[in-house]
C-alpha positions in Angstrom: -33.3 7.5 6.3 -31.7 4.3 7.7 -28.0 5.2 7.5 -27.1 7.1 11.4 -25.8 10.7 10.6 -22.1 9.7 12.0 -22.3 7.1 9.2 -22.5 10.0 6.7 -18.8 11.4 7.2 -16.0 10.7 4.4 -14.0 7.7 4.7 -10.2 7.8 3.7 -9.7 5.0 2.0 -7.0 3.3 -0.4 -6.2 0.3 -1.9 -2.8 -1.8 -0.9 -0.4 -4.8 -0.5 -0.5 -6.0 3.4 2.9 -7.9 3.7 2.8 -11.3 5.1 4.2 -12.1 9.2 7.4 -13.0 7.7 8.4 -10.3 5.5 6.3 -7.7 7.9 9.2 -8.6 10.7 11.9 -8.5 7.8 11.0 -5.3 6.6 10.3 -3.6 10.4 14.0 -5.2 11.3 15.2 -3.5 8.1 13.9 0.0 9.3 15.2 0.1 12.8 18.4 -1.0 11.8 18.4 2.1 9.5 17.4 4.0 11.7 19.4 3.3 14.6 22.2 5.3 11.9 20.1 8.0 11.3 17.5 8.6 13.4 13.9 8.7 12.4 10.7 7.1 13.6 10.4 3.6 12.2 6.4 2.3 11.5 4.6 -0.1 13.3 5.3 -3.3 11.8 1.2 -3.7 11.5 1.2 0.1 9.0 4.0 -1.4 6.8 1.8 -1.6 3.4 2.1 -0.9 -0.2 -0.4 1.4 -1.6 -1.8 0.2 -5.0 -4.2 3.2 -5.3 -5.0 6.5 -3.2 -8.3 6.9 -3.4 -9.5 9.6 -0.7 -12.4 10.8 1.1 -15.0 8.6 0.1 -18.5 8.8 1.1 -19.9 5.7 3.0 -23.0 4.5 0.2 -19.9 4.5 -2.2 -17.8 1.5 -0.5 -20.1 -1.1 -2.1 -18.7 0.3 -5.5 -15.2 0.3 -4.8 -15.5 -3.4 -3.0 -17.3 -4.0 -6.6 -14.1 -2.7 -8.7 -12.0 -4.3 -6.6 -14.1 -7.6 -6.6 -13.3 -7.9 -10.7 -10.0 -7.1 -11.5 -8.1 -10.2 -12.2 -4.5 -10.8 -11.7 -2.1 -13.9 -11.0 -0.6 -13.8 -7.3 2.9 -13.2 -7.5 5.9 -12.6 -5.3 7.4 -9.5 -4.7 11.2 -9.3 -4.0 12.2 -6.3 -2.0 16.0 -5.7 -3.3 15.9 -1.8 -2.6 15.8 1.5 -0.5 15.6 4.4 -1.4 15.1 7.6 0.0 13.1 11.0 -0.6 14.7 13.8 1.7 12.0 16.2 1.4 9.4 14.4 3.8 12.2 12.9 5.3 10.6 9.2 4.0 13.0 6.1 3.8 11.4 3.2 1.8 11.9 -0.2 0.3 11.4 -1.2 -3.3 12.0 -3.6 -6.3 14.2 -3.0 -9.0 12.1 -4.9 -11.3 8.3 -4.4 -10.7 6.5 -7.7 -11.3 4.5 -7.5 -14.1 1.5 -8.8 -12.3 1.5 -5.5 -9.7 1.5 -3.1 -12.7 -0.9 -4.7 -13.6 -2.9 -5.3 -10.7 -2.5 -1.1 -9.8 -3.0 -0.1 -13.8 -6.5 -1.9 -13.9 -7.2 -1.0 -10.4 -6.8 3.1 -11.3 -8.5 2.7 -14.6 -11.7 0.8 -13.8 -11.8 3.5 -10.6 -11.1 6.6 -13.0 -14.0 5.0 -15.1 -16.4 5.2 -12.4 -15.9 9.0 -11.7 -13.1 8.3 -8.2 -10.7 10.9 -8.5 -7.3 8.8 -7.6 -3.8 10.6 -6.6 -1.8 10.6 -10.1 1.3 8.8 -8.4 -1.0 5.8 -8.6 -1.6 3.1 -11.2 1.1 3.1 -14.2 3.2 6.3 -12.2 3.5 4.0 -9.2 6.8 3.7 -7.7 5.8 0.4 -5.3 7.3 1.2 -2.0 6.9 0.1 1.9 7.7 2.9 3.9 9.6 2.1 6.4 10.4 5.5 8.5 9.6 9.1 8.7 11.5 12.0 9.5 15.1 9.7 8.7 18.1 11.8 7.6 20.5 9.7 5.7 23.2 10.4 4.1 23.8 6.9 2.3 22.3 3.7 2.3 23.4 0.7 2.6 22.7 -2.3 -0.5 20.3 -4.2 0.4 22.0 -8.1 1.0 19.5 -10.8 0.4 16.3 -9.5 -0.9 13.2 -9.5 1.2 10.2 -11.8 -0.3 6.5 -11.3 -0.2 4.1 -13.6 -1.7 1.0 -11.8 -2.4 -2.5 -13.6 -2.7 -4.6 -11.0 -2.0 -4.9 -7.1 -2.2 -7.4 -4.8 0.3 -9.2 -2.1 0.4 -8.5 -0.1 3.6 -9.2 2.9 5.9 -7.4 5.3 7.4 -7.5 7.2 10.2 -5.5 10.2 11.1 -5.1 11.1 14.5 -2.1 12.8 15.9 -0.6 10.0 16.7 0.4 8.1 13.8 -2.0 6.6 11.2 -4.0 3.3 12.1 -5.7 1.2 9.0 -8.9 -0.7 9.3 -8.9 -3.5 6.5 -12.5 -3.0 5.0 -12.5 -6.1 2.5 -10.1 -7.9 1.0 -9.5 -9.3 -2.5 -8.0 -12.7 -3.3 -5.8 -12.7 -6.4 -6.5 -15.0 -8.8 -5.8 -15.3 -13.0 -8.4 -14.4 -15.4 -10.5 -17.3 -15.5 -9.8 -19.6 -12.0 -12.9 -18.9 -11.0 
């Protein structure tokens, strides 16, 4: 028995986009100017993520095997261009989007929910091709219209990560447990 028995708790863990500096501090200016019509309580402009895949509770021997999963899925990087918002009243959640999704995140999420599903992970069915790729950007917001989005926010993305996160009563925090550079089949 080498493992500590507080190592032996569930982790809750998912897989997701981490926006770069620059469109982190586009998108957190985005939700406070949306909110300042609405009210609602913007997130921290470090939780701003896209989740790829919702894994769960996850016990700790079984990280190695997601990092594995995660470690072989092959996919160009690509830019994401953040041209909407939308909105889903009943938890209150205002979000940004694409009107197009890249070809390289569907992708990138299908293969990522497939190779999990494969393994025996049970993963939340609004993940892989039933995605709708969002950055929320407030909770609790009532709006009753919103605005077009001007000049679309861009995000390069290199890299995807798996991630953990905590609940507490204040909101979430996220501990990056490994992340994965993207790179095309066959740049290795």
């Amino acid at each position: 028995m080498g493992a500590h028995m507080s190592d032996s708790r569930p982790h809750r863990v998912f897989f997701a986009l981490w926006p770069d500096d620059e469109a982190a501090a586009h998108l957190s200016a985005l939700a406070h100017e949306l909110t300042a019509r609405g009210g609602g309580r913007t997130m921290r402009p470090a939780s701003l993520h896209l989740t790829l895949a919702f894994v769960g509770a996850v016990a700790p021997d079984r990280i190695s095997l997601l990092e594995e999963i995660a470690g072989a899925v092959r996919v160009e990087p690509f830019e994401l261009s953040l041209d909407r918002l939308g909105f889903w009243p009943q938890r209150g959640i205002l979000w940004a989007g694409c009107r197009q999704t890249p070809a390289p995140l569907r992708r990138l999420a299908g293969a990522l929910v497939t190779d999990l599903r494969d393994a025996g992970f049970v993963i939340d069915h609004r993940s892989g091709a039933d995605l709708v790729p969002h950055i929320t950007l407030a909770r609790r917001a009532r709006c009753a219209s919103l605005p077009r989005l001007g000049t679309p926010i861009r995000w390069p993305v290199d890299e995807f990560a798996l991630v953990e996160s905590h609940l507490h009563p204040s909101p979430a925090s996220y501990r990056t447990l490994a992340s994965f550079p993207l790179a095309a089949a066959g740049a290795d």
